[in-house]
C-alpha positions as CSV (number, residue, x, y, z in Angstrom):
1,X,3.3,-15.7,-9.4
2,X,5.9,-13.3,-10.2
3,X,5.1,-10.8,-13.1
4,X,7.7,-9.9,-15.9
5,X,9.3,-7.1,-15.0
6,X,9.7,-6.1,-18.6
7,X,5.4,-6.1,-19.6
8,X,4.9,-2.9,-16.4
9,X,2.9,-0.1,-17.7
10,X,3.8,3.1,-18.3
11,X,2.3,6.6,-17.1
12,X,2.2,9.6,-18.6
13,X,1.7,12.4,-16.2
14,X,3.1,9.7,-13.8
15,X,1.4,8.1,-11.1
16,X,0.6,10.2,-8.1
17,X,1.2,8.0,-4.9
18,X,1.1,8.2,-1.1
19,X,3.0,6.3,1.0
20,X,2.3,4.3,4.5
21,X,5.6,3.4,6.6
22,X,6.5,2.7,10.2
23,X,10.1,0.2,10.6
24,X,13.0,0.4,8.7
25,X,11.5,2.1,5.6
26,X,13.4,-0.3,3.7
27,X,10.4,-0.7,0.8
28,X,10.1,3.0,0.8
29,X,13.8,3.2,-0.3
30,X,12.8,0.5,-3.0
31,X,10.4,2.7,-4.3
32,X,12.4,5.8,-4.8
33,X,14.7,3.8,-6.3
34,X,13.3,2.3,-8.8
35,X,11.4,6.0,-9.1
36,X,14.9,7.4,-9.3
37,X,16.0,4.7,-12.3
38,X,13.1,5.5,-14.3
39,X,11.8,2.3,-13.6
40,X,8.6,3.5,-12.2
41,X,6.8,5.8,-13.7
42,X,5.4,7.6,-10.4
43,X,6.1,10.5,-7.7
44,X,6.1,10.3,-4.3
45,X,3.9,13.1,-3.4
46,X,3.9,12.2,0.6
47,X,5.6,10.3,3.0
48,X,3.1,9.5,6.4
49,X,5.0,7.7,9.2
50,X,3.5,6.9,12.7
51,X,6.7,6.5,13.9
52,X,9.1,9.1,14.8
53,X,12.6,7.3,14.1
54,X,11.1,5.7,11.5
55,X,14.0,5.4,8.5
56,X,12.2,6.0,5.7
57,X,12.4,9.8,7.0
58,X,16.1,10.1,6.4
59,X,15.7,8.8,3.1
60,X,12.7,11.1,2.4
61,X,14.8,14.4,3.3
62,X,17.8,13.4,1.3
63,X,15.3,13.0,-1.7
64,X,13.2,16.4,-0.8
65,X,10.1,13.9,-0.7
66,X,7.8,15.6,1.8
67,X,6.8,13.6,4.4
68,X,4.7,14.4,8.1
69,X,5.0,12.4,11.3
70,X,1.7,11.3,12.6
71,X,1.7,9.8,15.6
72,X,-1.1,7.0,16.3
73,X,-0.7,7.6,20.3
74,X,-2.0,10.8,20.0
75,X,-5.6,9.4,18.5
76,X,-8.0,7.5,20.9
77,X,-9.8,6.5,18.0
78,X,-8.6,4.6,15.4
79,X,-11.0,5.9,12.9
80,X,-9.7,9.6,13.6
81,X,-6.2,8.6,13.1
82,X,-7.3,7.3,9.7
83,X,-9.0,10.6,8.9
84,X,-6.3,12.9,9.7
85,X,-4.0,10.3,7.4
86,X,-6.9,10.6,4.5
87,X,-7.0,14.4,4.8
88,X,-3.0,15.2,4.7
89,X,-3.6,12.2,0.8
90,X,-6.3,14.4,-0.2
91,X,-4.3,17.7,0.2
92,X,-1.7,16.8,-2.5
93,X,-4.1,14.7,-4.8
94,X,-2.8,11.8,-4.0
95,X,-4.3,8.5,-7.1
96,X,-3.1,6.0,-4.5
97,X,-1.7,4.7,-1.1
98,X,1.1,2.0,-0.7
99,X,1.6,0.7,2.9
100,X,5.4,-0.2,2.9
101,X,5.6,-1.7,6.3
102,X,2.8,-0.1,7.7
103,X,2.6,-1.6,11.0
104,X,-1.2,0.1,11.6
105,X,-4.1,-2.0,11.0
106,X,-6.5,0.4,9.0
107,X,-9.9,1.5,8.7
108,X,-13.1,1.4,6.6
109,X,-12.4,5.3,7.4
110,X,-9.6,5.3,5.0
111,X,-10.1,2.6,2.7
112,X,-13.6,4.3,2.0
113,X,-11.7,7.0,1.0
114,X,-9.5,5.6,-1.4
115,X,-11.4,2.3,-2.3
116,X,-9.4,-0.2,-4.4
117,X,-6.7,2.5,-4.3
118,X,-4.6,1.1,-1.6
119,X,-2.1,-1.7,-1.4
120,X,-0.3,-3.5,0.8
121,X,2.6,-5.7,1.2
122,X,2.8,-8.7,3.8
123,X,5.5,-11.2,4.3
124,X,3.7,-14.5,3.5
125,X,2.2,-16.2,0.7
126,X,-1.4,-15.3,1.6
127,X,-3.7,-16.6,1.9
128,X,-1.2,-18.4,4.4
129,X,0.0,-16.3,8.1
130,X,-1.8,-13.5,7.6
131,X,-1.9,-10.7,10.6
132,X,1.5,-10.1,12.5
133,X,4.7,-12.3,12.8
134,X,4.3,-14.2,9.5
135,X,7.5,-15.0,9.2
136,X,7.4,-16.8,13.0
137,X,4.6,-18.4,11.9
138,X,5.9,-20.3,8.7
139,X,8.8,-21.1,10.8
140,X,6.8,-22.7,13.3
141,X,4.4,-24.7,11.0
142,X,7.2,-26.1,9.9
143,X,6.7,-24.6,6.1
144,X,9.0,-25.6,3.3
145,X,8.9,-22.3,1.5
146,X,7.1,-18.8,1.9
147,X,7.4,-15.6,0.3
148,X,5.4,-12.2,0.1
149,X,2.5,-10.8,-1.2
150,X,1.5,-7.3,-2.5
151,X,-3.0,-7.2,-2.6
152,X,-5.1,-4.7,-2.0
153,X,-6.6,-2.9,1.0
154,X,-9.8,-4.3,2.2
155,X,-11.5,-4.2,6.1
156,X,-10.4,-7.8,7.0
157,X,-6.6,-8.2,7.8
158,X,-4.4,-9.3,4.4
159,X,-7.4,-10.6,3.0
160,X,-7.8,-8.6,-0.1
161,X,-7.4,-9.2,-3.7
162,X,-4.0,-10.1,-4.5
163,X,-1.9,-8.5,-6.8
164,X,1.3,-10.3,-7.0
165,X,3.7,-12.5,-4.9
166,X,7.3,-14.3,-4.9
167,X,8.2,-17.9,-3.1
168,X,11.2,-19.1,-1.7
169,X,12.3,-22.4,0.1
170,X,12.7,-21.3,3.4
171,X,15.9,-24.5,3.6
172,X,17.1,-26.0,6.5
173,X,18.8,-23.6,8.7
174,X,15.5,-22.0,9.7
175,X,17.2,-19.1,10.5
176,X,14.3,-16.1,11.5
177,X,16.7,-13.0,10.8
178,X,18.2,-14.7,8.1
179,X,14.7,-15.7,6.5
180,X,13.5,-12.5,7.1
181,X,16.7,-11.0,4.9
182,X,15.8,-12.8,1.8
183,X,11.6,-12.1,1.7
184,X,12.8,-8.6,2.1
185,X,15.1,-8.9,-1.1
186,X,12.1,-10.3,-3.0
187,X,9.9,-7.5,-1.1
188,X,12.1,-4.7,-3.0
189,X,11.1,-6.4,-6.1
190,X,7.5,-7.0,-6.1
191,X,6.0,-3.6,-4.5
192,X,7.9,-1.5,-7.1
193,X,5.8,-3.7,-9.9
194,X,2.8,-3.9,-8.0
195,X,2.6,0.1,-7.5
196,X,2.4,-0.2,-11.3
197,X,0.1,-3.2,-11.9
198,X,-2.6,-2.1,-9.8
């Protein structure tokens, strides 16, 4: 399903949110959009990245969003990675945690500390290729049309409640970069909502 845009809630003070990003930081740059058109009633208290050239950080300087690289290698533990991530949330009194191409599978660690206060977003229409290379996958089952989802966080892999998601015919050219081009379009449109739905 794909909500209506024009039923979103409002927030008075606005939402406080935290947000998870490793790639291109293309869905970050959704969000502070939106944030920036007073279409979402929310701030961006902090940025986390596990990725040093991840994108998102450009776009989080030229918007004075704070924002701290923490870098996964450095943990043995994935459980102490999560901690350190919960910790830096909890310092600026964070309500929630968006994972906007957070390439980091997370644990009970974190979501115990923010339960049913994280969401995520995954390029499939779940419950269908959950886990990595979604898009690869629909491709290769030979699926007629995919999509994304936004749900929330639980310990199982993209197996939480969902919260909203978008279809498209994936057509005949079967193109993977191409395909992967025009879930992210409808990506851009459903975390924005979903931040304020959940």
């Amino acid at each position: 399903f794909f909500p209506n845009i024009n039923i979103l809630p409002e927030f008075n003070p606005f939402l406080r949110i935290g947000i998870l990003a490793s790639g291109e930081g293309s869905n970050f740059n959704a969000i502070a959009r939106e944030i920036h058109q007073n279409k979402l009633d929310a701030e961006i208290k902090l940025l986390i990245v596990n990725n040093p050239k991840c994108q998102a950080i450009d776009k989080a300087i030229s918007l004075n969003i704070p924002y701290k690289v923490i870098d996964h290698r450095l943990y043995s533990e994935r459980s102490d990675y999560d901690n350190v991530i919960s910790c830096e949330f909890k310092k600026v009194n964070i309500e929630g945690i968006v994972m906007a191409g957070w390439m980091r599978i997370v644990t009970d660690t974190l979501i115990n500390s923010f339960p049913g206060r994280i969401i995520n977003l995954h390029p499939s229409i779940l419950p269908s290729y959950p886990g990595t290379n979604a898009i690869q996958q629909a491709l290769d089952n030979g699926s007629i049309i995919t999509g994304c989802s936004t749900h929330y966080v639980d310990i199982n892999v993209d197996s939480g409640e969902l919260i909203a998601q978008a279809a498209l015919p994936i057509g005949v050219n079967r193109n993977k970069h191409e395909l992967t081009m025009r879930i992210r379009r409808l990506e851009h449109k459903i975390l924005p909502m979903s931040i304020a739905l959940a």
